[in-house]
C-alpha positions as CSV (number, residue, x, y, z in Angstrom):
1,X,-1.1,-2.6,5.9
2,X,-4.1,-2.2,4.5
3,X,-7.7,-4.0,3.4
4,X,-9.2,-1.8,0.9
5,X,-12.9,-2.7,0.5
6,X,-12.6,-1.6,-3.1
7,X,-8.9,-1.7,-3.6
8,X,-6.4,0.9,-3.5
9,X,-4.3,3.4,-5.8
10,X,-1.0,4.4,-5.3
11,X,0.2,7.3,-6.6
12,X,4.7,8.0,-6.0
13,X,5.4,11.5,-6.3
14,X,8.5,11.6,-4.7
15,X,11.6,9.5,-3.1
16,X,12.1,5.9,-3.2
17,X,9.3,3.2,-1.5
18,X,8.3,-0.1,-1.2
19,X,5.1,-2.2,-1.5
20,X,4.5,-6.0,-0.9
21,X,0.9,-7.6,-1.5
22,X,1.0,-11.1,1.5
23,X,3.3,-13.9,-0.2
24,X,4.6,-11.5,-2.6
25,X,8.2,-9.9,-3.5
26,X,9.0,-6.6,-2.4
27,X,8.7,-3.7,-5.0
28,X,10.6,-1.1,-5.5
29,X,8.6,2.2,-6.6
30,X,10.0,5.7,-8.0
31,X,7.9,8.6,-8.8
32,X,5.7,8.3,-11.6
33,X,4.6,4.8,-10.8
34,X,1.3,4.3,-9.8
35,X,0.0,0.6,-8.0
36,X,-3.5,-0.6,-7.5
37,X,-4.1,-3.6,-5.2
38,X,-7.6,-4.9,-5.5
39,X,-10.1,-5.2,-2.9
40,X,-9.3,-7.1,-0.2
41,X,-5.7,-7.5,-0.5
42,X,-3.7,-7.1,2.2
43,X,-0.6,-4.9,1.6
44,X,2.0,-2.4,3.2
45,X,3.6,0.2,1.7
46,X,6.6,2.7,3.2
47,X,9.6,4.4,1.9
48,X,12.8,2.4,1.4
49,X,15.9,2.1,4.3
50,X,17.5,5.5,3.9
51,X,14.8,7.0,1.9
52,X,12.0,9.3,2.2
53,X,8.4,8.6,0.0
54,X,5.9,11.0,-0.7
55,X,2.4,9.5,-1.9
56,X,-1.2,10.1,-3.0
57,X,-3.2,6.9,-1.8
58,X,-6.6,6.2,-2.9
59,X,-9.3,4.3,-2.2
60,X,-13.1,4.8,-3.1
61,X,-15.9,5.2,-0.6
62,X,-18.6,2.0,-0.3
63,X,-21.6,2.1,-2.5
64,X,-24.7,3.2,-1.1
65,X,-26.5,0.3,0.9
66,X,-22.6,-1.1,1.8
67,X,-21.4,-1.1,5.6
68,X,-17.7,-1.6,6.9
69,X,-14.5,0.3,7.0
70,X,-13.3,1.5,3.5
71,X,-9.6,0.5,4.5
72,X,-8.3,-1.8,7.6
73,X,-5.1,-0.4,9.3
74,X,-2.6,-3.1,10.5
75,X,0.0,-3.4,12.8
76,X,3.6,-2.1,11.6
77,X,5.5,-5.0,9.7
78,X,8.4,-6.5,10.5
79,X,12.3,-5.4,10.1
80,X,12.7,-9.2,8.8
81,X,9.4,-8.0,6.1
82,X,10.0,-4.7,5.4
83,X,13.9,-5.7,4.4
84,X,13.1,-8.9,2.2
85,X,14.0,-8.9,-1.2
């Protein structure tokens, strides 16, 4: 889970994942897609049950005069969130 203060990028390059922005469906991803979440959106992304994932994630640094973490790490989710559909 994560709070990107100027959002994220995604990048699949291999296996089979998931990614759910709060109140959101569950998405599958393949390799080739690529997801940005804005800043400030909380999200979590993994590899799907019985799959592996490999990923680039990016995120830009804060602009000069800007304080605060460029992303905020959560807690694990759920079984009951991480296997909704």
């Amino acid at each position: 889970m994560a709070l990107p203060a100027n959002g994220q990028t995604l990048h699949v390059t291999e296996g089979l994942g998931l990614v759910q922005s709060r109140g959101g469906e569950v998405i599958e991803i393949r390799p080739g897609d690529t997801i940005y979440t804005p800043p400030g959106e909380w999200h979590w992304h993994g590899a799907a049950p019985g799959h592996f994932m490999s990923h680039l994630a990016m995120w830009e640094a804060l602009g000069e005069g800007q304080e605060g973490p460029e992303a905020t790490w959560g807690e694990h989710v759920t079984d009951k969130e991480y296997r909704a559909k």
